[in-house]
ZAMARGU-4260 file (C-alpha; in steps of 0.2 Angstrom, whole numbers, plus 5000, padded with zeros to 4 digits):
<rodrens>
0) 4716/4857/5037 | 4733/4859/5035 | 4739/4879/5033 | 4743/4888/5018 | 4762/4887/5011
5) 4768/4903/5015 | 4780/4911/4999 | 4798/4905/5001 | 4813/4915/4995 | 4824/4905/4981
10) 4836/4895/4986 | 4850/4906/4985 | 4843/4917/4994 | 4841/4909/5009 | 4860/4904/5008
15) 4867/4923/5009 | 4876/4925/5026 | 4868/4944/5031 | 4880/4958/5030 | 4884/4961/5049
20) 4889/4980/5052 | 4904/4985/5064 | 4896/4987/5080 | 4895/5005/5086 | 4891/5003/5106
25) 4900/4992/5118 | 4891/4977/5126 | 4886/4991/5142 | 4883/5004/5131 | 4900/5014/5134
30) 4909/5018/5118 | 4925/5028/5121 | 4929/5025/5105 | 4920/5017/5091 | 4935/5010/5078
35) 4923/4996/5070 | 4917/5006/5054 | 4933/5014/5044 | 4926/5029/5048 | 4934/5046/5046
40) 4942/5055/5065 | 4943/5072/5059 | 4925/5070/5053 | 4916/5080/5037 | 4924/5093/5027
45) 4915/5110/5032 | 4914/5112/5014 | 4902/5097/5013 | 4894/5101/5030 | 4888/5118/5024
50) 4883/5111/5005 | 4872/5099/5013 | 4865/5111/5026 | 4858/5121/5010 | 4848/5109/5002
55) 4836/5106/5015 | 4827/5122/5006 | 4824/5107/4994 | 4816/5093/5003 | 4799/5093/4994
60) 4808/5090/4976 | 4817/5075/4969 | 4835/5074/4966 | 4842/5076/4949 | 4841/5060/4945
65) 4857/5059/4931 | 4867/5065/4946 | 4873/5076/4935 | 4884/5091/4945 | 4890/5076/4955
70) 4895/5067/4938 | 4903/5080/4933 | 4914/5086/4946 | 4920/5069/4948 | 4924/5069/4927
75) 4933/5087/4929 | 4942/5080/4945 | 4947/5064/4939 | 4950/5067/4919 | 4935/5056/4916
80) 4921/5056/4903 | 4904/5062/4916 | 4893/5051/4903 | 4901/5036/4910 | 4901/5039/4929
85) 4889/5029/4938 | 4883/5032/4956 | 4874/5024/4969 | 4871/5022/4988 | 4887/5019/4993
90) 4901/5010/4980 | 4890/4993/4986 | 4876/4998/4978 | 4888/4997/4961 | 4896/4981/4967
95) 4879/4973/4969 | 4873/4982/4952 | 4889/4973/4942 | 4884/4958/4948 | 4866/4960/4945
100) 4870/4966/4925 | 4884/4954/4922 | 4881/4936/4929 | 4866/4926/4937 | 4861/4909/4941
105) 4875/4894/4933 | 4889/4909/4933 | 4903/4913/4943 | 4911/4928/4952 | 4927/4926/4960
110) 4936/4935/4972 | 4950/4933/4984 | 4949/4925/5002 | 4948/4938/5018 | 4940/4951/5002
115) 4926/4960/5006 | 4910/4952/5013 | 4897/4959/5002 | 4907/4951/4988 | 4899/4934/4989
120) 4881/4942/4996 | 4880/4951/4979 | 4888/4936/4971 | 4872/4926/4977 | 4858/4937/4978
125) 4860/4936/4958 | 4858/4915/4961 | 4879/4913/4954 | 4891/4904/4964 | 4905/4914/4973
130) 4920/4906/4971 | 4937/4910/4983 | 4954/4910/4978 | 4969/4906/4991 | 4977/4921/4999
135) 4995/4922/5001 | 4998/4928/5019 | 4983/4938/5017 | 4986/4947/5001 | 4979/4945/4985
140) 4987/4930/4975 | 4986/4933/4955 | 4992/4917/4949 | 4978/4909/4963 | 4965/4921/4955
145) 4969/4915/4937 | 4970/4899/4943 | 4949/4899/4948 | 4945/4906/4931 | 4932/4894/4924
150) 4923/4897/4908 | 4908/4901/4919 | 4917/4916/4927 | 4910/4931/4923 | 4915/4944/4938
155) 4931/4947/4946 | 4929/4956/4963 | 4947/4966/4968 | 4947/4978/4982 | 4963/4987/4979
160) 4969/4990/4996 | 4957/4974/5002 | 4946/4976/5016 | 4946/4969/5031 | 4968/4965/5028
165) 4972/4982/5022 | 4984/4974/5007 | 4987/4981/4990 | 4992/4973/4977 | 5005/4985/4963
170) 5001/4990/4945 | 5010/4977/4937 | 5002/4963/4944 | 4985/4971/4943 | 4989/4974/4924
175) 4995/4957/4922 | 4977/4948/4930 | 4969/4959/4920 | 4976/4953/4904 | 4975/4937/4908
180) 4959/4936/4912 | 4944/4933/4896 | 4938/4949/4888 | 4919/4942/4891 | 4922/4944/4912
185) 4920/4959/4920 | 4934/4965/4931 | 4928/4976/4945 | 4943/4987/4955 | 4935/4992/4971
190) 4944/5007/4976 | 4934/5013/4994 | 4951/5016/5001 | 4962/5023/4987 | 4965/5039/4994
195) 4975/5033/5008 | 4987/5025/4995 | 5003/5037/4990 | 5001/5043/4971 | 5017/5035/4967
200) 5008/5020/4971 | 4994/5021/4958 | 4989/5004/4953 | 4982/5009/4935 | 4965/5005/4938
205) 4958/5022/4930 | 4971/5019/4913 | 4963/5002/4912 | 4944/5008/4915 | 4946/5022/4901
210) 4950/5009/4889 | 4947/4993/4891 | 4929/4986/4889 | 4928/4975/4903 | 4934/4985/4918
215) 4924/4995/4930 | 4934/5004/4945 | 4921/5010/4958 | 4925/5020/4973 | 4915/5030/4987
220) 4915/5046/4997 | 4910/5037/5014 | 4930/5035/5019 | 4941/5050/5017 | 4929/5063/5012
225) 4918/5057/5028 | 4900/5057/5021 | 4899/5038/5028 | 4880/5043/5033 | 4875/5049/5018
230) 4881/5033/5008 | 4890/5040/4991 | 4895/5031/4978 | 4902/5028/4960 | 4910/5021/4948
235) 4919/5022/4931 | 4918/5011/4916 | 4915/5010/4896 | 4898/5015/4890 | 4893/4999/4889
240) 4896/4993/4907 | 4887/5007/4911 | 4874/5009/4901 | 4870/4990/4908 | 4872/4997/4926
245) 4858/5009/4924 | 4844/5001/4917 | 4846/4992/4935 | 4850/5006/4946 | 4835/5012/4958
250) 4830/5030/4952 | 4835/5044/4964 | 4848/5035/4971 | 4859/5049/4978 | 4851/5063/4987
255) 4850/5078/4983 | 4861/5083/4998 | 4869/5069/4998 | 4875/5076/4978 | 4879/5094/4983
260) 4888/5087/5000 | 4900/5076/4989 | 4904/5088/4977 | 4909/5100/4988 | 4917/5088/4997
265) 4928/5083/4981 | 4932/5101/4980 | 4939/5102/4998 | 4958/5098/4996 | 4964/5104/5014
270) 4953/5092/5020 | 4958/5076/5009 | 4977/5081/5014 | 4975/5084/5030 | 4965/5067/5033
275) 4979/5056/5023 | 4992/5063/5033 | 4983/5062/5049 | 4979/5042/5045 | 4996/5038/5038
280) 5006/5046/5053 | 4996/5036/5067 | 4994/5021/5056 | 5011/5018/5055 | 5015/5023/5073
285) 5003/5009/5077 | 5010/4997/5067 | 5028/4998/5076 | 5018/4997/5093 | 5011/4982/5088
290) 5027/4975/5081 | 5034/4980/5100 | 5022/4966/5107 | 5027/4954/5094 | 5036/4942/5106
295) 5017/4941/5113 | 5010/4932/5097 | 5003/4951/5090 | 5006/4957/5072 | 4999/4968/5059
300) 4994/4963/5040 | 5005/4979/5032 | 4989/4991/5027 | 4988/5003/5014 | 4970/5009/5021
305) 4961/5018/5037 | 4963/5002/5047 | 4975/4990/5052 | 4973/4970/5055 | 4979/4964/5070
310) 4982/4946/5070 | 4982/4939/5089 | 4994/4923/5088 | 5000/4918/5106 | 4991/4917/5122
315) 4978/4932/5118 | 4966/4926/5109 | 4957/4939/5094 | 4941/4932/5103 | 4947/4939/5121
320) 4953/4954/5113 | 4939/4959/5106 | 4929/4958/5123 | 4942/4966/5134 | 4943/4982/5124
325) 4925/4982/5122 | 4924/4981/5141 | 4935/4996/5141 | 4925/5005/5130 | 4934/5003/5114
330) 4924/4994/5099 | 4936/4987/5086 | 4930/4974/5072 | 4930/4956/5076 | 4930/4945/5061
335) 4926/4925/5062 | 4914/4927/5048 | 4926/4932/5038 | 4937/4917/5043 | 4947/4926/5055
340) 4943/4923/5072 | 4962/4926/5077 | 4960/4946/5069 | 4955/4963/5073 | 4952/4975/5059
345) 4957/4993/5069 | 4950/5009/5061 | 4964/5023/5064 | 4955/5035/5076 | 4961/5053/5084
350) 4979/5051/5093 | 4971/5051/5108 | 4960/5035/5104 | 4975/5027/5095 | 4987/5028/5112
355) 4974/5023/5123 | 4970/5009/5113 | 4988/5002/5112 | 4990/5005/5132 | 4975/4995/5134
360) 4983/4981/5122 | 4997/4981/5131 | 4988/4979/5149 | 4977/4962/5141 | 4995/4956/5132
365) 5003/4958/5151 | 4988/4948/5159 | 4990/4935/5147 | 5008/4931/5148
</rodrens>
């Protein structure tokens, strides 16, 4: 007797390539520094360290599920309207939760190449078909973007600066793909790395989300405000988006910690300010060391974010790279998934992490030669 057929997943299920985490131990267990994860060095704000400490007293209840103290603070911070905030575990739960509301099986989402990875696992969980538009030298390319548009294309995915490259793309060409694009597609600005951007730099996305129908701007407190384990999320959009959010968000979503860690967390400006200066000092001082080893084949992708991409071109490979500075202790995010096997994506660390890093670069670039 032949056994029982066992339940299967659907189809496009079983083609989603697993979202792999940046490692956080070395392949002997060492970790002198962990720069796989875009993880805040100077930590948590003591404001949101304290704020959470409290709500232990609080274990046995639910948390307010309309998140609304959270929704709130983020409206008063931000000039927004708190009903139309939405929040989830992290900003991927809202990515997943656009794609989830706005297409499904025969659609499209569309986002650029080297964009973030759980683009086209959200893009598929739904059954739609993730479609990839060209880069140009790893930035986003508008006039590639509009190029893709189909009349199946109902989401557009922009990470704005772009992760794993670090690239930003200015307000007038995000005005400009946004205009072009058809009022029944959903144009999603995902913002997890915004604060590291200069104000001066301010690409619009929040002018657009409080007035056009079809763009929702999400962002998360898991980067600068360092609440990465407590997985923070929202976003910001018309009623309508939003209301279409909810009826498929998971209730109690956001911890009740979780919601009084983030709101203080918002509140804690010396923290944000020192945390941006600290990333943009050492961010650019590794840049220009890895321009100094340019005649070896290294360069960066120029980062507007807490990371920088490192493209190994000469005789060290990204491959051996990754494996010499994880044998010294240093774990760094290697990314041939992501079509770039020649690529490290570098989280800026503490100064002590960031020179020790670049001396053991330049000891592995000298081996090569």
């Amino acid at each position: 007797m032949s056994s029982p057929a066992a339940p299967r997943p659907k189809p496009w299920i079983d083609a989603i390539a697993p979202y792999v985490p940046g490692r956080s131990s070395s392949d002997s267990g060492i970790v002198s520094a962990k720069l796989s994860a875009n993880e805040n060095p100077l930590g948590t704000s003591p404001a949101a360290r304290e704020a959470f400490a409290a709500a232990a007293a609080t274990l046995g209840r639910y948390p307010d599920g309309s998140a609304t103290a959270l929704r709130e603070a983020i409206a008063a911070r931000f000039d927004l309207d708190p009903a139309r905030v939405i929040y989830g575990t992290g900003s991927d739960e809202i990515l997943h939760l656009a794609a989830g509301a706005f297409a499904g099986v025969g659609d499209e989402i569309l986002f650029v190449r080297y964009g973030f990875s759980v683009y086209p696992i959200a893009t598929r969980r739904v059954g739609a078909t993730p479609v990839e538009a060209p880069d140009r030298d790893y930035a986003t390319d508008v006039d590639a973007l509009l190029a893709c548009v189909t009349e199946r294309t109902r989401v557009v995915f922009l990470a704005n600066p772009n992760n794993p490259t670090g690239t930003f793309l200015p307000r007038d060409e995000l005005l400009r793909l946004h205009g072009a694009l058809p009022a029944d597609c959903l144009f999603v600005i995902d913002q997890a790395y915004y604060e590291y951007v200069d104000a001066a730099e301010d690409d619009g996305g929040f002018d657009l989300a409080r007035t056009a129908p079809n763009v929702l701007v999400t962002r998360t407190f898991s980067k600068i405000h360092g609440l990465a384990a407590e997985r923070i999320g929202w976003g910001y959009g018309s009623a309508e988006v939003v209301t279409a959010l909810h009826r498929i968000r998971a209730p109690f979503n956001v911890t009740t910690a979780g919601q009084a860690a983030a709101v203080a967390a918002l509140a804690d400006d010396g923290f944000v300010e020192a945390s941006r200066a600290h990333n943009a000092r050492l961010r650019t001082w590794l840049e220009a060391q890895i321009a100094g080893m340019g005649n070896a084949g290294l360069r960066t992708v120029p980062s507007k974010a807490n990371f920088v991409l490192v493209l190994f071109e000469g005789k060290l490979t990204g491959e051996r790279a990754f494996a010499g500075l994880m044998e010294r202790g240093f774990i760094t995010r290697w990314l041939p998934g992501q079509q770039l096997p020649h690529g490290l994506r570098i989280t800026i660390g503490t100064e002590d992490e960031m020179q020790r890093l670049v001396a053991a670069l330049r000891e592995m670039v000298g081996s090569a030669l």
